[in-house]
C-alpha positions as a Markdown table, in Angstrom:
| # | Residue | x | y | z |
|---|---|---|---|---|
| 1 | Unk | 0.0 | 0.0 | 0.0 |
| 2 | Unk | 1.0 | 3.6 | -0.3 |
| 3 | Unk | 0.9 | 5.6 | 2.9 |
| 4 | Unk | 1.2 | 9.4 | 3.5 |
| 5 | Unk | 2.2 | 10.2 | 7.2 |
| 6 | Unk | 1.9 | 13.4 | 8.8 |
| 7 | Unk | 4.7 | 13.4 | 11.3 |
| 8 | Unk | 5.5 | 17.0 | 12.6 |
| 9 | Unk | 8.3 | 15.2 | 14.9 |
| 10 | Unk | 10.1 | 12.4 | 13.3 |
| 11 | Unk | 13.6 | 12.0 | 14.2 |
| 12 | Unk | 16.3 | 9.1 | 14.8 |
| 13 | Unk | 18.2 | 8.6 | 18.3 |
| 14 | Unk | 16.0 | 10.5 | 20.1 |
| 15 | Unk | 13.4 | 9.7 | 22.3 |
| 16 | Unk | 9.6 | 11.4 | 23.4 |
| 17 | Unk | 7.7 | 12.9 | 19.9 |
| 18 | Unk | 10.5 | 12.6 | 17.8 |
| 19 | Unk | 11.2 | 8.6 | 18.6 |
| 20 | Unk | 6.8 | 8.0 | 18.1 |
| 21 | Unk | 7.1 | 9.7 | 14.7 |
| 22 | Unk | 10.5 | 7.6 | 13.7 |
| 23 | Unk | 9.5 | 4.3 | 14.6 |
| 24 | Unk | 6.3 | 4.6 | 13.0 |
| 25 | Unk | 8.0 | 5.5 | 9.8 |
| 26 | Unk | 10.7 | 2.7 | 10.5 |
| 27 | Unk | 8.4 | -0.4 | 10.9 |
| 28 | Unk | 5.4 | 0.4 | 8.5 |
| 29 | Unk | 8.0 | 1.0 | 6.1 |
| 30 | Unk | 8.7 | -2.6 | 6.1 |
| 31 | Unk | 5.2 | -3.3 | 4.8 |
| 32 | Unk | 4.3 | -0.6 | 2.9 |
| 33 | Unk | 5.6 | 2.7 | 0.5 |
| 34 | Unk | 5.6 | 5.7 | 2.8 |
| 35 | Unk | 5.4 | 9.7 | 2.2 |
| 36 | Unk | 6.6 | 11.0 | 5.6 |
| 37 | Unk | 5.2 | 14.9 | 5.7 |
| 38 | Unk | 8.1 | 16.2 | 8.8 |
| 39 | Unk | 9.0 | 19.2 | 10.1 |
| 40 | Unk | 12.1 | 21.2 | 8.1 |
| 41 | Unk | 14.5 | 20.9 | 11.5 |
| 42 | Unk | 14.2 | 17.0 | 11.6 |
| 43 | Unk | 16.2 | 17.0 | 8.1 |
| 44 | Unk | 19.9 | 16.9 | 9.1 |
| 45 | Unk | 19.2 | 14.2 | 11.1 |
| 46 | Unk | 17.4 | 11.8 | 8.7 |
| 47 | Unk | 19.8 | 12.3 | 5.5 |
| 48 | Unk | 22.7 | 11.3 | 8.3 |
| 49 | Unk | 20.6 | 8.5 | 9.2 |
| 50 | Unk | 20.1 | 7.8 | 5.5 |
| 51 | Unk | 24.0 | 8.5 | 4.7 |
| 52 | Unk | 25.1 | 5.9 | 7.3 |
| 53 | Unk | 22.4 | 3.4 | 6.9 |
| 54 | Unk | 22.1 | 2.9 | 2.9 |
| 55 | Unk | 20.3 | 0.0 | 3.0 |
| 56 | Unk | 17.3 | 1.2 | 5.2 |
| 57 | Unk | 14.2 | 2.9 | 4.1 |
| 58 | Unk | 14.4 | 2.7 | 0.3 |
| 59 | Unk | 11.1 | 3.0 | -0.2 |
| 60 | Unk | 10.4 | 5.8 | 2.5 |
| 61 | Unk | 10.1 | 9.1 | 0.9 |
| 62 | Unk | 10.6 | 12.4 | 3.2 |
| 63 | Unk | 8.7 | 15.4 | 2.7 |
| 64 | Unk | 10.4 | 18.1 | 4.9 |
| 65 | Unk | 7.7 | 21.1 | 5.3 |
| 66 | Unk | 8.9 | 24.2 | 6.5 |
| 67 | Unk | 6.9 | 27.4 | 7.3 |
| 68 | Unk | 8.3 | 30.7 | 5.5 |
| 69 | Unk | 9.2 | 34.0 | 7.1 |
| 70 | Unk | 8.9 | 32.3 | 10.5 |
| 71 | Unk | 12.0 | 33.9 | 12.2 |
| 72 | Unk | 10.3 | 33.9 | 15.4 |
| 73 | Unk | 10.1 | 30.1 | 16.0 |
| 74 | Unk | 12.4 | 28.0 | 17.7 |
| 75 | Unk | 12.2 | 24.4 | 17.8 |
| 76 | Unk | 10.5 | 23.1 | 21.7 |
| 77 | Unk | 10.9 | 26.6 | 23.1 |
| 78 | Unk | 9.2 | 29.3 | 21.8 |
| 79 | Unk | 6.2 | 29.8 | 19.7 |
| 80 | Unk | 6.0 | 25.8 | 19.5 |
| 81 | Unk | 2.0 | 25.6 | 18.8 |
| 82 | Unk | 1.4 | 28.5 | 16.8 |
| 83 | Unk | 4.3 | 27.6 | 14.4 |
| 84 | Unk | 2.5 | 24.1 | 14.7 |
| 85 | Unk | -0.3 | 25.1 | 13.5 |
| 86 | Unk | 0.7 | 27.3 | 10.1 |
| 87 | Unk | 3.3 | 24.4 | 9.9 |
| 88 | Unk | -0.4 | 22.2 | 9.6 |
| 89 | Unk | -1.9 | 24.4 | 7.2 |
| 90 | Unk | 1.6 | 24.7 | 5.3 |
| 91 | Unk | 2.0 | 20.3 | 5.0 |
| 92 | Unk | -2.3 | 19.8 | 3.7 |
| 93 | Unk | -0.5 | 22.3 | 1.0 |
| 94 | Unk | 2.1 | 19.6 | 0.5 |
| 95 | Unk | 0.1 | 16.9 | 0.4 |
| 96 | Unk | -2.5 | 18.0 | -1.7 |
| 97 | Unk | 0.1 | 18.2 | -4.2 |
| 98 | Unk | 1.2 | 14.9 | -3.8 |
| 99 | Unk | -2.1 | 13.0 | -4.1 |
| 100 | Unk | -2.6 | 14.7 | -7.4 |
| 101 | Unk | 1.0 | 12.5 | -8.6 |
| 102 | Unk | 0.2 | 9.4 | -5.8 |
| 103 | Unk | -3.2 | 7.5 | -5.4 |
| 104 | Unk | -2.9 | 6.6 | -1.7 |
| 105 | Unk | -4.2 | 4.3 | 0.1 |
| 106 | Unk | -4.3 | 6.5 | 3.4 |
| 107 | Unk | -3.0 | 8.7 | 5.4 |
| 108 | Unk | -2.4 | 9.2 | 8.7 |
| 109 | Unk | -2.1 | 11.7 | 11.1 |
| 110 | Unk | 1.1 | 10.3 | 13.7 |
| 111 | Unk | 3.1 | 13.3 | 15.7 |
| 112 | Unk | 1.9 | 15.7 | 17.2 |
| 113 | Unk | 0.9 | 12.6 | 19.8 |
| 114 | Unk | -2.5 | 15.2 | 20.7 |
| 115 | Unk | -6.0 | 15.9 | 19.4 |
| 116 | Unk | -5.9 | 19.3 | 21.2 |
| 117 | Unk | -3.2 | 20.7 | 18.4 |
| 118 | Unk | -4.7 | 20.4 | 14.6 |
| 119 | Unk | -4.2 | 17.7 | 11.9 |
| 120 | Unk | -6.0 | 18.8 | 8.8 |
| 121 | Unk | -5.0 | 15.7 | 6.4 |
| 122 | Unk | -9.3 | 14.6 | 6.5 |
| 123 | Unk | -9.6 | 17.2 | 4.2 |
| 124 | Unk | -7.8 | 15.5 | 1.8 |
| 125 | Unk | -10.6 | 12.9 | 0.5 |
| 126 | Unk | -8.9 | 9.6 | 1.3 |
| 127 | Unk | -9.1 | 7.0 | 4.5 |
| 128 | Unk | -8.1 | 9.2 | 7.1 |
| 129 | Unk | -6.6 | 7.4 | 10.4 |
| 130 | Unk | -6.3 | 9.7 | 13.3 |
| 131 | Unk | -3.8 | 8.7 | 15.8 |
| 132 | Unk | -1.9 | 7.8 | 17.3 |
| 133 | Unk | -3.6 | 11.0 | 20.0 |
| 134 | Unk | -3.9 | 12.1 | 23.5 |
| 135 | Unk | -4.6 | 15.1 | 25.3 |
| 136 | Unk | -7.3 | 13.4 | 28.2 |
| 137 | Unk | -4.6 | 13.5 | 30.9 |
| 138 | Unk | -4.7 | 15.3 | 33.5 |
| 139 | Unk | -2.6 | 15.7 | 37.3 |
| 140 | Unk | -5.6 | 13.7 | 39.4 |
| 141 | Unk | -7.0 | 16.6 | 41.6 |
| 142 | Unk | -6.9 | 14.7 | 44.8 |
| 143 | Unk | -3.1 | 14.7 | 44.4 |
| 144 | Unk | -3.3 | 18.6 | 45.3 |
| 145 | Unk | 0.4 | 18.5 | 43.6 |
| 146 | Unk | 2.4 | 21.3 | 45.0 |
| 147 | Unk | 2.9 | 24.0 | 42.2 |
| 148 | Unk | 4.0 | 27.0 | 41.3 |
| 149 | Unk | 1.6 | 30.0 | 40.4 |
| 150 | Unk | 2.9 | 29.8 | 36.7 |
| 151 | Unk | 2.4 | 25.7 | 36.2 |
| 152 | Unk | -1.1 | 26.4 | 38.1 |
| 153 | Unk | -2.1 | 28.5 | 35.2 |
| 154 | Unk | -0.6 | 25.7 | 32.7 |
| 155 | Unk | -2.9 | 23.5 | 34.1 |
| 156 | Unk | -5.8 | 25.7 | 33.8 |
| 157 | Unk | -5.1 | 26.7 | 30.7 |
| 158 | Unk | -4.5 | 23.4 | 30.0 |
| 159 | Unk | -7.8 | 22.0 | 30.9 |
| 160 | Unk | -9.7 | 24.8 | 28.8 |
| 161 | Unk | -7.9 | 23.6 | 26.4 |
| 162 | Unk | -9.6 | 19.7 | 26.6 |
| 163 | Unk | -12.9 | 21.5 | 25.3 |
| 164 | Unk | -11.2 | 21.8 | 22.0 |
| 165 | Unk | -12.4 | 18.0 | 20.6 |
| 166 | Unk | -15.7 | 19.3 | 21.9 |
| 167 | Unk | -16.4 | 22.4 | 20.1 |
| 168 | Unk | -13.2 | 22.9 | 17.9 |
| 169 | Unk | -15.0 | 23.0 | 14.3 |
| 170 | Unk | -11.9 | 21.3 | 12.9 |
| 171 | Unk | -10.9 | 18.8 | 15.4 |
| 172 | Unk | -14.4 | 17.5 | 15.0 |
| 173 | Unk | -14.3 | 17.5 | 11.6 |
| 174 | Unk | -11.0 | 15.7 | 11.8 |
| 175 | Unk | -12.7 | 12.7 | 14.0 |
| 176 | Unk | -15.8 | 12.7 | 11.8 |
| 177 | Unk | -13.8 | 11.8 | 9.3 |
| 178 | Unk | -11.9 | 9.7 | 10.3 |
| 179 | Unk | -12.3 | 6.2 | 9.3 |
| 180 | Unk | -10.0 | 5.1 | 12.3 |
| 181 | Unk | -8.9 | 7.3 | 15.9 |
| 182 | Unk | -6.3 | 5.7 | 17.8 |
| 183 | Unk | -6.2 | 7.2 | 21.5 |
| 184 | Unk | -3.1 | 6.3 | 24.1 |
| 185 | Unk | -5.3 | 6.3 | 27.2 |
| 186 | Unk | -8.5 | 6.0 | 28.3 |
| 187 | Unk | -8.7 | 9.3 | 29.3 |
| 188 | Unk | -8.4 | 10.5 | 26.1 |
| 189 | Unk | -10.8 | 7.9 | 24.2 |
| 190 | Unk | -12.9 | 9.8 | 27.5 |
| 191 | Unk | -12.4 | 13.2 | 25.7 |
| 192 | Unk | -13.8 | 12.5 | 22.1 |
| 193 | Unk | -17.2 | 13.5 | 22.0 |
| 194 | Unk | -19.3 | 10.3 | 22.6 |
| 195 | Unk | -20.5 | 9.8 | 18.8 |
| 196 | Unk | -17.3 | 8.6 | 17.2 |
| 197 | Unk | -15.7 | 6.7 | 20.0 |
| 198 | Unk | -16.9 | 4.0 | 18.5 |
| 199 | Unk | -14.0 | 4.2 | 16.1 |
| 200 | Unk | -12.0 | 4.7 | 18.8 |
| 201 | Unk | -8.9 | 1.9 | 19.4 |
| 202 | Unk | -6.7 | 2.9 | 22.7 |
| 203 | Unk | -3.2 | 1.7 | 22.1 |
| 204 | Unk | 0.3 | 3.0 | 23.7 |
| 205 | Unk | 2.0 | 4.7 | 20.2 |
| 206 | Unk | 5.8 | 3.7 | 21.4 |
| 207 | Unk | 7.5 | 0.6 | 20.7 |
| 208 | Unk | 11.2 | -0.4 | 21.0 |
| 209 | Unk | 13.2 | -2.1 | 18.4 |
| 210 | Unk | 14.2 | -5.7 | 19.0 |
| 211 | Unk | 18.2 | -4.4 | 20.0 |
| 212 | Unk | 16.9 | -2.8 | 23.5 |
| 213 | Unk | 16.1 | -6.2 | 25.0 |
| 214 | Unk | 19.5 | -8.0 | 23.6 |
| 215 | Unk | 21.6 | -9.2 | 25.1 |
| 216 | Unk | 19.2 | -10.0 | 28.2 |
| 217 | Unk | 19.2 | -7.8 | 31.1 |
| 218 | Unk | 22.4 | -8.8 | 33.2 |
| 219 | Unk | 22.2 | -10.3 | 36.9 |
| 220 | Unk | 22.4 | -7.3 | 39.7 |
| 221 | Unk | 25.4 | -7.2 | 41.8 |
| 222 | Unk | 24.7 | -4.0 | 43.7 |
| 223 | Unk | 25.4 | -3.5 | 47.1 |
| 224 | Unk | 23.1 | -1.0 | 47.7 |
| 225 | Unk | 19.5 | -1.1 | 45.7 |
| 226 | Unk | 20.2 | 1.4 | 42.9 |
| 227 | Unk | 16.7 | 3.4 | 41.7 |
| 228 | Unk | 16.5 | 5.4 | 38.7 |
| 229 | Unk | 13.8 | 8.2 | 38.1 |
| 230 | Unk | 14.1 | 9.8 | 34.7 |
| 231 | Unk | 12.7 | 12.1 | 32.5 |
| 232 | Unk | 12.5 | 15.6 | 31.1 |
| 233 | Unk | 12.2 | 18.2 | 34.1 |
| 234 | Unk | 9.0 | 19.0 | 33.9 |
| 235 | Unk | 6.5 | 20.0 | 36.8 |
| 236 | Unk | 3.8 | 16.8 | 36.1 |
| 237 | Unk | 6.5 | 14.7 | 36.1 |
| 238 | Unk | 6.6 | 14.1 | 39.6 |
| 239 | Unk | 10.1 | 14.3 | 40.9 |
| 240 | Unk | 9.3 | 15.6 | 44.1 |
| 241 | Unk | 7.0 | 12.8 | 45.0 |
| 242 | Unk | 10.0 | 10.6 | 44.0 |
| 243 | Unk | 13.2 | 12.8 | 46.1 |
| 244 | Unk | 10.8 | 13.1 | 49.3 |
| 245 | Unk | 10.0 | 9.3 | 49.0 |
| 246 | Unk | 13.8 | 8.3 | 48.9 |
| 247 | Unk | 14.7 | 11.0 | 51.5 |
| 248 | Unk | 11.7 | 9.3 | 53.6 |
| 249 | Unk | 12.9 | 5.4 | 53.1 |
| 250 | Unk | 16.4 | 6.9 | 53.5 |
| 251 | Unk | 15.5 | 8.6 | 57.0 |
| 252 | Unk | 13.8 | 5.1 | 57.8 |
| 253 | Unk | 17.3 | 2.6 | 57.5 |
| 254 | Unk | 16.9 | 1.9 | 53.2 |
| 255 | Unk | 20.2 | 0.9 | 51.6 |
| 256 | Unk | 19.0 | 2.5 | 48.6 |
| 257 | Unk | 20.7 | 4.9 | 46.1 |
| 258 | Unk | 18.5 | 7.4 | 43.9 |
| 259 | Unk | 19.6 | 9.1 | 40.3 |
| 260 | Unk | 17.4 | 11.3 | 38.9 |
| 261 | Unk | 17.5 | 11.7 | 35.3 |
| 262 | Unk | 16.9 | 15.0 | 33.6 |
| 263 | Unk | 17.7 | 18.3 | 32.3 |
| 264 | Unk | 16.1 | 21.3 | 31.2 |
| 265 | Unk | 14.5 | 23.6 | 34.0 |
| 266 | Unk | 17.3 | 24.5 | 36.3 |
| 267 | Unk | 15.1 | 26.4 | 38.9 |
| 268 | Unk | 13.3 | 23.1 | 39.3 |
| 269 | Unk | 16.6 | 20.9 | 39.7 |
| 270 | Unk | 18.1 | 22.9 | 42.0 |
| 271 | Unk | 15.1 | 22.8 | 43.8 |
| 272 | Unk | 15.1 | 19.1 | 43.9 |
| 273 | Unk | 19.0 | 19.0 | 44.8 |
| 274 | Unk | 17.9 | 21.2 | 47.8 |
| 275 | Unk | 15.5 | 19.2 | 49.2 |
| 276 | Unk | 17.7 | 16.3 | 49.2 |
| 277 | Unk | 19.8 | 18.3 | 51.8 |
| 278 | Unk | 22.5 | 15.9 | 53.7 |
| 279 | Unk | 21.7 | 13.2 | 51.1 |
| 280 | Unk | 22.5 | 15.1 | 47.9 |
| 281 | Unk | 25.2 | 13.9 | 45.8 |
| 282 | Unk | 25.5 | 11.0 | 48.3 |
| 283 | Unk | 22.4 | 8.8 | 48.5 |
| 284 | Unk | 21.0 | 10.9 | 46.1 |
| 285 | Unk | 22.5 | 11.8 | 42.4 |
| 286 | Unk | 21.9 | 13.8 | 40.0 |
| 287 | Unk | 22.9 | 13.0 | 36.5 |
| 288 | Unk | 21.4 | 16.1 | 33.5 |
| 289 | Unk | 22.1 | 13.7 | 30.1 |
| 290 | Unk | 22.4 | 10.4 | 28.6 |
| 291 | Unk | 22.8 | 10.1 | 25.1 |
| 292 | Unk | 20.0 | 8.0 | 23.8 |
| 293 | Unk | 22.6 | 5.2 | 22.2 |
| 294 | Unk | 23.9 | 4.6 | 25.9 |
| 295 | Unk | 20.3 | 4.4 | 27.7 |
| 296 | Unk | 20.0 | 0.6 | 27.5 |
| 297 | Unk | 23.5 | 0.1 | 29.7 |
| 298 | Unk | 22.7 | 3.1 | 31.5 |
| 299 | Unk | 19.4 | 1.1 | 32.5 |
| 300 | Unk | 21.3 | -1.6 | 33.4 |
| 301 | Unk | 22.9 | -0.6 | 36.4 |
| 302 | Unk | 20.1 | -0.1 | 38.3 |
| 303 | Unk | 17.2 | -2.4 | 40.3 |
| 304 | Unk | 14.6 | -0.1 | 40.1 |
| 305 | Unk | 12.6 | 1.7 | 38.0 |
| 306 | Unk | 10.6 | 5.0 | 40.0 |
| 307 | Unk | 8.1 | 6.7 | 37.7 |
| 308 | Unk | 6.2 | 9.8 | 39.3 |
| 309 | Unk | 4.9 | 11.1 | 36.4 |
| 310 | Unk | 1.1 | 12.3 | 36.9 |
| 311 | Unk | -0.3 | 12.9 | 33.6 |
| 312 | Unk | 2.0 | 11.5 | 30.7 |
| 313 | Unk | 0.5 | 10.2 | 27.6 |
| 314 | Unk | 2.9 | 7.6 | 26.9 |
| 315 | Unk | 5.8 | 7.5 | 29.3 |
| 316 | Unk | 8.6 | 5.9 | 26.8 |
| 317 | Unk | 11.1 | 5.3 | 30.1 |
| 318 | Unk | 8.6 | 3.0 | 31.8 |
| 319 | Unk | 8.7 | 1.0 | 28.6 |
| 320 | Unk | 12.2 | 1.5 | 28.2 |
| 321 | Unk | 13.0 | -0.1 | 31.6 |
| 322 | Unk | 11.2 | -2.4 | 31.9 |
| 323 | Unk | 13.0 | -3.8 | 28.0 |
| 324 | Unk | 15.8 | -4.1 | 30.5 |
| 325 | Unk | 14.4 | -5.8 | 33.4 |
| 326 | Unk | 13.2 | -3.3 | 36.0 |
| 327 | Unk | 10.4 | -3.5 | 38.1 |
| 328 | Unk | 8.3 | -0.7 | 38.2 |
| 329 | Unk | 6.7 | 1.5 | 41.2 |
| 330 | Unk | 4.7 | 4.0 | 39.6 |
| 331 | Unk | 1.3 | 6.4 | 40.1 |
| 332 | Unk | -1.0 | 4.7 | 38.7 |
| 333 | Unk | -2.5 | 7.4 | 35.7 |
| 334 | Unk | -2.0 | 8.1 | 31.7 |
| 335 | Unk | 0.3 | 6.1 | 30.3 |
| 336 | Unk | 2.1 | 3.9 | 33.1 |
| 337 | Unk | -1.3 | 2.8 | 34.0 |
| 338 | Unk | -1.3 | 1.6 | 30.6 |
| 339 | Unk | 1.7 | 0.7 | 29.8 |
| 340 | Unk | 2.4 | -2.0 | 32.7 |
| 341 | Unk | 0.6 | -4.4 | 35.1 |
| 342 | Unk | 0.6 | -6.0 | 38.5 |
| 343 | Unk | 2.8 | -8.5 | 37.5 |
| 344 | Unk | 5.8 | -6.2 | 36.4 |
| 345 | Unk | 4.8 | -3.2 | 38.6 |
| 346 | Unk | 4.0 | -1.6 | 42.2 |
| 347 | Unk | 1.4 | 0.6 | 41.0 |
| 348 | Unk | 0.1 | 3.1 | 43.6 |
| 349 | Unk | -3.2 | 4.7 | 43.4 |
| 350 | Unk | -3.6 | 8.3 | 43.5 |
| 351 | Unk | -3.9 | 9.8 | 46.7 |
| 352 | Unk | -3.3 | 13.8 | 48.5 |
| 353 | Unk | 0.7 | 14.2 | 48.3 |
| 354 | Unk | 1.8 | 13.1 | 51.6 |
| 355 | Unk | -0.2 | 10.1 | 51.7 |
| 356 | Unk | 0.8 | 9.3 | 48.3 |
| 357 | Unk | 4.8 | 10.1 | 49.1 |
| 358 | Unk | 3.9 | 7.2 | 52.6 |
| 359 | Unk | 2.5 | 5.0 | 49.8 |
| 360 | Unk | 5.6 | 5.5 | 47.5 |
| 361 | Unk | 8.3 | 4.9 | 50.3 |
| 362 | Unk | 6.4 | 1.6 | 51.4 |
| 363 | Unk | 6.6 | 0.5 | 48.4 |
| 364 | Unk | 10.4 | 0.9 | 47.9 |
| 365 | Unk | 11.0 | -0.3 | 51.2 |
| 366 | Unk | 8.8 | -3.7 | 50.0 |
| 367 | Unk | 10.9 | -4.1 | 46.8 |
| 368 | Unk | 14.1 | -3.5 | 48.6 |
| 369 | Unk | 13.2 | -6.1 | 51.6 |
| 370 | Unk | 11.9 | -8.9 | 49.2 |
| 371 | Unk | 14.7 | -9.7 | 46.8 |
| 372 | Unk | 12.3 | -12.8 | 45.5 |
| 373 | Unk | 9.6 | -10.3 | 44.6 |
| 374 | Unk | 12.0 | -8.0 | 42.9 |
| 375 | Unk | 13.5 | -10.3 | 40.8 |
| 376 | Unk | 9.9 | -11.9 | 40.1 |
| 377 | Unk | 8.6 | -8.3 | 39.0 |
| 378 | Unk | 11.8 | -7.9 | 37.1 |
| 379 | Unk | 11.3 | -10.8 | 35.2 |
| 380 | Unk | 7.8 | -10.0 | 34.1 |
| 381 | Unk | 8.6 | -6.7 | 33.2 |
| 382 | Unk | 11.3 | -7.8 | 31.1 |
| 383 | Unk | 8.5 | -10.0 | 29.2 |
| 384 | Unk | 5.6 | -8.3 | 29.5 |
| 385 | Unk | 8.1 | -5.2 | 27.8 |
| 386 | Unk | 8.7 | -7.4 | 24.9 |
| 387 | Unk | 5.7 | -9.0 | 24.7 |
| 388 | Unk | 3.0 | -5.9 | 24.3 |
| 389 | Unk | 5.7 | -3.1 | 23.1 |
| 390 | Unk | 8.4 | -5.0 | 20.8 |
| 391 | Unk | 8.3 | -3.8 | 17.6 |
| 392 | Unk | 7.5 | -6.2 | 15.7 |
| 393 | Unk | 4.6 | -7.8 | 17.7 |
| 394 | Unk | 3.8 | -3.6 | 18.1 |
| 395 | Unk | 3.4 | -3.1 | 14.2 |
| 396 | Unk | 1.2 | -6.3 | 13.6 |
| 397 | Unk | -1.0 | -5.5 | 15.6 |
| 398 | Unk | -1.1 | -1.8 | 14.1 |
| 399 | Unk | -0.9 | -2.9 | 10.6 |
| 400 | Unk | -4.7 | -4.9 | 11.7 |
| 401 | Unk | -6.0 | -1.5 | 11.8 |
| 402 | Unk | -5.5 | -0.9 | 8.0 |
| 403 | Unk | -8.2 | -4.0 | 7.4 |
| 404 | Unk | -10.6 | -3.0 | 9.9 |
| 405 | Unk | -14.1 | -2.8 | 8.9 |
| 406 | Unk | -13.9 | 0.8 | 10.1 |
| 407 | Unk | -11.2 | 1.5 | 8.2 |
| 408 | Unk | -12.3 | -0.1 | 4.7 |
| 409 | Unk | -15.9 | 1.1 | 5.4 |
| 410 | Unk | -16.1 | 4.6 | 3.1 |
């Protein structure tokens, strides 16, 4: 079949957006001819990928779609969704022009992961699959997350902003028409208004390629239990529930070392390396980048995965971790809640902060006591990774969708 993909991010070696859009590309390009529609900044990238690797994507044909005269952009910082959005407006122009040389046999709207931002590719008159999307996800009130006066306003703007797939003229359009919607979470199949969720699949958009679980996660000779919380530094993300956990199993006689993964907002990291206070570079590390091609050995040094993020879509490092054996303790909301189980995962319900930071410490103090349940978690997660988020299981099961009766029904 011939494909045309609108994938805004779509980049190699990297992970969050950029990694959805590329493996998408990279494993329905084994089935199928592809048009990738990408953003203009995602093109030195690819052509190196393309230079070093001459063998891969032959028959994957980029598109990269720039918006003129936009000086004031700059790429994840500033001006992001309103460059977005003419950069929408700019690829339909694109494509348009392409289905009058290709007759395709869809197209598909892949990165942005949201139905909040636009995707105006069901105006081009062929089987339209929208997805993969989120944008349900939200920090569970109860929670009564700690805050700053600026990410309180996020979040309200933020949640104005869910009404969009209810009166947006063209995101309903966009799920009218669409002959498929694939949603990460529940909680975004939730936020499509109630007629078309019956087109509505929910499946996690990341996979992992078949090298992230080989070799087979190595035994653990740690002396001390070794947890890892990563991520970008980002407010929802949850690292003070995770540093006031540690510092509280700390406090209470756990052999346990934390790293915190992440860079980006350095008010909010030296925050955290305050509030670690006697523990802070000791018992507790900070460490601001890994390149993505040493994650998987990175992973390995460590027994345990902590993930406080409170309203992620997709979560790629739960997956990620648990490729290379971790068992997970994790708030139970968006995408962890998805992405794992009780058999590979501690998963703690929602609950106001301090209860929730008692809940988290009792949990690392029960994977650090029980050696038997930690390696029985660690095993299932190992599985469970490879199982539901490999690849190549991953892409079967999304390349069902193209043969849906949904999807052939016009």
């Amino acid at each position: 079949m011939n494909l045309l993909l609108s994938a805004y991010a779509c980049r190699p070696n990297m992970g969050s957006e950029p990694a959805v859009g590329w493996n998408w590309v990279e494993e329905l390009s084994k089935y199928h001819d592809l048009w990738v529609l990408t953003n203009y900044t995602n093109q030195r990238d690819i052509e190196s990928y393309k230079a070093s690797h001459p063998e891969a994507l032959k028959n994957v044909t980029f598109i990269y779609v720039r918006v003129n005269r936009a000086f004031w952009y700059k790429e994840w910082k500033r001006f992001e969704r309103m460059y977005y959005y003419l950069w929408q407006k700019k690829a339909l122009h694109a494509a348009r022009k392409l289905t009058q040389e290709i007759n395709f046999d869809f197209v598909q709207h892949v990165t942005y992961v949201s139905c909040i931002l636009p995707s105006f590719m069901y105006k081009l008159g062929i089987p339209f699959i929208y997805g993969p999307i989120s944008g349900g996800e939200n920090i569970p009130k109860i929670i009564q997350y700690p805050m700053s006066m600026k990410s309180k306003l996020i979040e309200t703007v933020r949640s104005l902003t869910q009404l969009i797939p209810v009166v947006a003229p063209s995101v309903q359009k966009a799920f009218k028409h669409a002959k498929l919607i694939i949603a990460v979470t529940e909680e975004t199949k939730a936020l499509i208004p109630s007629e078309y969720r019956s087109k509505v699949k929910v499946v996690q958009a990341i996979g992992l390629k078949s090298e992230f679980f080989e070799p087979e996660p190595p035994a653990k000779q740690n002396t001390v239990c070794k947890i890892l919380c990563a991520g970008r530094m980002l407010y929802w993300k949850g690292f003070e529930l995770a540093v006031q956990a540690a510092i509280q199993a700390l406090d209470h006689g756990a052999r346990i070392e934390l790293t915190v993964l992440g860079d980006g907002n350095e008010e909010h990291i030296n925050k955290l390396r305050t509030m670690s206070g006697k523990y802070l570079d000791q018992e507790i590390k900070f460490v601001r980048r890994v390149e993505y091609d040493q994650m998987k050995s990175f992973y390995d040094q460590f027994d345990i995965l902590l993930n406080c993020s409170l309203r992620d879509s997709g979560c790629l490092v739960v997956i990620e971790g648990m490729s290379r054996g971790l068992p997970v303790i994790c708030v139970d909301t968006g995408g962890p809640r998805v992405n794992t189980n009780s058999s590979c995962a501690l998963k703690i319900a929602p609950a106001p902060y301090l209860q929730l930071v008692d809940q988290l410490e009792q949990a690392i103090h029960q994977l650090v006591n029980d050696e038997e349940l930690r390696t029985s978690l660690a095993k299932a997660a190992y599985l469970h990774s490879k199982t539901a988020f490999g690849n190549e299981r991953k892409i079967q099961e999304l390349l069902e969708y193209y043969t849906l009766p949904s999807v052939d029904a016009m």
